[in-house]
C-alpha positions, 0 to 999 in steps of 0.5 A: 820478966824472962829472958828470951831464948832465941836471938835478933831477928837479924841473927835468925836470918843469917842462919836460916839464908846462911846455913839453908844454903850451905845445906842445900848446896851440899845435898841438893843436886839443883841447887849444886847447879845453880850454885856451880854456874855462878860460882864455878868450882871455886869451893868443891862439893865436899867442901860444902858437905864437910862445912854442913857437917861440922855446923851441924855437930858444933849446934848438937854439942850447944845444944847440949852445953845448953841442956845441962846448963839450964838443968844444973842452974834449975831453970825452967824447961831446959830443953826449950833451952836446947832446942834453942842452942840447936837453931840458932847457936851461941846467942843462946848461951849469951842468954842463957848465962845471962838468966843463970845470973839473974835468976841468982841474983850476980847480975852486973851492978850499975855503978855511977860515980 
């Protein structure tokens, strides 16, 4: 059985709403707008843009930590694995370890007393 690469259906929503309107707000002039005339300038436009740019370089540097994961544990298509930790972040690492594990048999041990 394999272990899915992407995370909770609540999880891909929070990313898409979440980061969508980050990314919108800093380089959408509309939705800047929007953004302004309920908030007001409570957090600047250069905010915005520093935030969208630092996700974006935190999610290229998973999605790297992912590919050379995945390809040092040899496990099948570690660019998928990437493409993955680029979307959706570090739920894909949890994941992945977990398959790294599995796949060489350290995987946690029930233990009942």
């Amino acid at each position: 059985m394999s272990n899915p690469r992407t995370p909770s259906l609540l999880w891909r929503a929070f990313v898409v709403v979440g980061g969508g309107t980050v990314f919108a707000v800093a380089y959408n002039d509309s939705a800047w707008e929007k953004w302004e005339g309920v908030a007001g300038d409570a957090i600047p436009r250069d905010k915005f843009k520093a935030l969208a740019v630092g996700t974006a370089g935190l999610h290229v540097t998973e999605a790297l930590g992912a590919y050379f994961g995945a390809k040092r544990a040899k496990l099948d298509s570690p660019i998928r694995w990437a493409f993955a930790s680029l979307l959706w972040g570090f739920p894909v690492h949890r994941r992945l370890s977990n398959e790294r594990r599995r796949i060489q048999g350290k995987g946690r041990k029930n233990k009942k007393a």
